[in-house]
C-alpha positions in Angstrom: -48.6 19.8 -110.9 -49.5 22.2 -107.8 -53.4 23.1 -108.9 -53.9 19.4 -109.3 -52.5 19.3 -106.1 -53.7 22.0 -104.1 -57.5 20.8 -105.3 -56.9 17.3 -104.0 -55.8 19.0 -100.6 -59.4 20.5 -100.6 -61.3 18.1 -102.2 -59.8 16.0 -98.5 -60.5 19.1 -96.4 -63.8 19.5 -97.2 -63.7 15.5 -96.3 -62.0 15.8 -93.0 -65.0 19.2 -92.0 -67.6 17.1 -93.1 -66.6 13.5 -90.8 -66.2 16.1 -87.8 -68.6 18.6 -88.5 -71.4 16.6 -90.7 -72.5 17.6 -93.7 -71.5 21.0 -95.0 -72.1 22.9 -98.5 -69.3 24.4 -100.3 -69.6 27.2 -102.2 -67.6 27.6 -105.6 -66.4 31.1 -105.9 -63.5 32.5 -108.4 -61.3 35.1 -106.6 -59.5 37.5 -108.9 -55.7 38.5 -107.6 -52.7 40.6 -109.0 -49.4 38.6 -109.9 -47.8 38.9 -106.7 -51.0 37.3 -104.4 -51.2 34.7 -106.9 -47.5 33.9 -106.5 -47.9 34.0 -102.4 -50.6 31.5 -102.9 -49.2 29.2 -104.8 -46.0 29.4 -102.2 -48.5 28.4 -99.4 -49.9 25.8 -101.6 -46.9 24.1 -102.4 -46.4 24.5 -98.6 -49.4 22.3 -98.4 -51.7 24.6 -96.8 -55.2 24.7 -98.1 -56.3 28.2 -97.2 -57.6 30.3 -94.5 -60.2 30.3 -91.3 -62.2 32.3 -89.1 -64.3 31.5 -85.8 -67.4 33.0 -85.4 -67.9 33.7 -81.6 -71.4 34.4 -79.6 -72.3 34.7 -76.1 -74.7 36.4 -74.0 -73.5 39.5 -73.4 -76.0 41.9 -71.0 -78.9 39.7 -71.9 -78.6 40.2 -75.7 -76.4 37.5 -78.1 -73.3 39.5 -79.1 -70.9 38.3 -81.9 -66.6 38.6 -81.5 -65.7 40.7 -84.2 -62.4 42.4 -85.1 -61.7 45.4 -87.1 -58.9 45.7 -89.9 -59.3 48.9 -91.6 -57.0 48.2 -94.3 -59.5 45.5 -95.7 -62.6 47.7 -95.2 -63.6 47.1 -91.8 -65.4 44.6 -88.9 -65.4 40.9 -89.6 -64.9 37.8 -87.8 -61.0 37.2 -86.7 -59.7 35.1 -89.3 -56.2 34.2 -91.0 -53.9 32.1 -93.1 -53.3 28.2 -92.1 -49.8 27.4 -91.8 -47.7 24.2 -93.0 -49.1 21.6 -91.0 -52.0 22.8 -88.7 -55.7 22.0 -89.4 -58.0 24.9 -90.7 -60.0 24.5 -87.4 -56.5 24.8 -85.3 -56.0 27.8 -87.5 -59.6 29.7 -86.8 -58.8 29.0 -83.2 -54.9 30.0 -83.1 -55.6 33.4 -85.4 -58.7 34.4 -83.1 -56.2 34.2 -80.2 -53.4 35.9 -81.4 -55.6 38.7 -83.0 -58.4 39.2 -79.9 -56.7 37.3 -76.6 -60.2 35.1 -76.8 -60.0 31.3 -76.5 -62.7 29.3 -78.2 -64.1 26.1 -79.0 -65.5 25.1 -82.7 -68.8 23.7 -82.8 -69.6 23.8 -86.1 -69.5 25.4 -89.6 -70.6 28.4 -90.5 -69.7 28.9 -94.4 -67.1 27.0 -96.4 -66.0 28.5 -99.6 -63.4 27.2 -102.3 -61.9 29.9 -104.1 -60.5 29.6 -107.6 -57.1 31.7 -107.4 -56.7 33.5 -110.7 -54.9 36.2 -112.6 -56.5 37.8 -114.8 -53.6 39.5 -116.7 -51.3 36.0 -117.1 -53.3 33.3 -119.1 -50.2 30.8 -118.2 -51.4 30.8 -114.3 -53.3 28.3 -113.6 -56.4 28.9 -110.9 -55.0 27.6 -107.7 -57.9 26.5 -105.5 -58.2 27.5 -101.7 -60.5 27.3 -99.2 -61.8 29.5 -96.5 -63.9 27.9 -93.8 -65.7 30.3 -90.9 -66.5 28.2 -87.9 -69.0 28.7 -85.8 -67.5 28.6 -82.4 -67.6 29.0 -78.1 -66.4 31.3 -76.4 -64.1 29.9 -73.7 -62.4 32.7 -72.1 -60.1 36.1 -72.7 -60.7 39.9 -72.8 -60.7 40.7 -76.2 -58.1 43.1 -76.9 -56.8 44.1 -80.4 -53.4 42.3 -81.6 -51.1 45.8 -82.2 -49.7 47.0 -85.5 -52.7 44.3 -87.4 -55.6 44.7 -85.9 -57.4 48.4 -85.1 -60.1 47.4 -82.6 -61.6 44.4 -80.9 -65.3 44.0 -79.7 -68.5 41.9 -78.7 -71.2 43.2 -80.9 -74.6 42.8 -80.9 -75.5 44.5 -83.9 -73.9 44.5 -87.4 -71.3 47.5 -87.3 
């Protein structure tokens, strides 16, 4: 059954993070979506992706620490570049390959920052199971690149060095 299935593809995510990475905490979170989300997760699921992830870039930037961060304003603003896995790449080739395609900045991932596994669930259909998914934000190097914002997804692209 996929949510027996998708959890066991965590369960050996949050495995694989915490060999490479050490020891990590998880946090539980239950993330409530319409019908048609739900049914896109599950589709990636049964792709046998386990979710999403972000890198979270510093450098020195004019003697202050500045942080990569892009801004979508169809999902309320600046956060770290971040996307969906696809069939067959590693959350941490994800976070790298979405920062890339979204800001033009290469990085390396050095650690990470928050993991979260989120509970998939439809309020309005008690015959959906909760799908579980999880979304990992690595810290991360920056390697090289100009930022610049990927057109028609992201709106703007920029090292800050305060919260926006």
């Amino acid at each position: 059954m996929l949510p027996e299935r998708a959890a066991a593809a965590v369960d050996d995510a949050v495995v694989r993070l915490r060999e490479q990475f050490g020891p990590i905490s998880v946090v539980e979170r239950t993330w409530h979506v319409d019908e048609e989300s739900y049914d896109q997760t599950a589709a990636r699921a049964a792709a046998g992706t386990v979710g999403g992830a972000g890198a979270w870039i510093r450098r020195d930037c004019d003697g202050s620490t500045a942080a990569l961060m892009v801004r979508e304003d169809e999902y309320g603003g600046w956060s770290e570049p971040a996307g969906k896995q696809e069939s067959g790449e590693s959350l941490g080739a994800a976070a790298c390959r979405e920062t890339f395609e979204e800001t033009g900045v290469e990085c390396r991932l050095t650690g990470v920052l928050r993991a979260e596994r989120a509970m998939h669930v439809v309020d309005s259909d008690d015959e959906s199971p909760p799908i579980p998914r999880l979304v990992v934000v690595f810290d991360a190097e920056y390697l090289c690149g100009n930022p610049r914002a990927k057109a028609d997804q992201i709106d703007d692209v920029a090292w800050h060095s305060e919260q926006p």
